[in-house]
C-alpha positions in Angstrom: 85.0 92.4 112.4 81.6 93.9 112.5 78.9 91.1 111.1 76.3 93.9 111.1 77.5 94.6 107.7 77.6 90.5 106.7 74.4 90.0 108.3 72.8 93.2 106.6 74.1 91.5 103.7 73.1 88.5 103.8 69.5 89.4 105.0 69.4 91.2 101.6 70.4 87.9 99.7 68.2 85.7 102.2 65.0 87.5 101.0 66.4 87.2 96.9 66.7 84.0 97.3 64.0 82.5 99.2 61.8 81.4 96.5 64.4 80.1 94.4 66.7 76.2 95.2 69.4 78.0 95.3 69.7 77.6 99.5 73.6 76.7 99.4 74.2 79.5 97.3 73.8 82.4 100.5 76.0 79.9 102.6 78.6 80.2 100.4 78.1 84.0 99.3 78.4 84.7 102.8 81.3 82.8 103.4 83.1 84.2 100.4 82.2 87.9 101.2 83.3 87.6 105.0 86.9 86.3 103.2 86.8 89.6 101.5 86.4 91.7 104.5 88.7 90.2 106.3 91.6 90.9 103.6 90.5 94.7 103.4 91.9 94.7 107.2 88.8 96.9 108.1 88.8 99.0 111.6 86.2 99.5 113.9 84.3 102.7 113.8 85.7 103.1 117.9 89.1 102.2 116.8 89.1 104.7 114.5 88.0 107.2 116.2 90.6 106.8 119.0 93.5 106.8 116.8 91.8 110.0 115.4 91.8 111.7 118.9 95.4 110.4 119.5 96.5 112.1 116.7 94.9 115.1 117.1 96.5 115.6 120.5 99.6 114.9 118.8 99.1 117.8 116.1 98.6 120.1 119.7 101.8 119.2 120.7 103.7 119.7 117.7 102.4 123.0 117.3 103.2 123.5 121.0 106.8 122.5 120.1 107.2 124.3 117.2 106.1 127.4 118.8 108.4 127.0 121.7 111.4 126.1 119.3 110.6 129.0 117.4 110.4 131.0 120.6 113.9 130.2 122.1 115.4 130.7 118.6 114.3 134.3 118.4 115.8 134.8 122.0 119.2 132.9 121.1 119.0 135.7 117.8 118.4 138.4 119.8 120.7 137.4 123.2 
């Protein structure tokens, strides 16, 4: 997982916090929202935008297909 987003977070919480006892509090915050993220099964930005090119070139080739298909039923109509 990305910790940009964690750390971003925590940063955020950090600075709330700095003038208060409440140290153990962004420990355990950040612990507690890492758990969080991890159950939401969260993808990469790259991973997604792989699977988003594979699929694309998939949609080609199903077009491609269906065109053909379509293409040797007309002749198999007309023959």
């Amino acid at each position: 997982m990305d910790n940009r987003i964690l750390d971003e977070i925590s940063s955020k919480i950090r600075n709330l916090l700095s003038n208060t006892p409440a140290g153990d509090l962004e420990k355990n915050l950040r612990a507690l929202l890492a758990a969080q993220f991890a159950r939401l099964d969260l993808v990469t930005r790259e991973e997604f935008d792989v699977q988003r090119e594979v699929l694309l070139r998939a949609r080609e080739k199903i077009t491609q297909l269906e065109n053909r298909v379509a293409e040797l039923e007309r002749k198999k109509s007309t023959g």
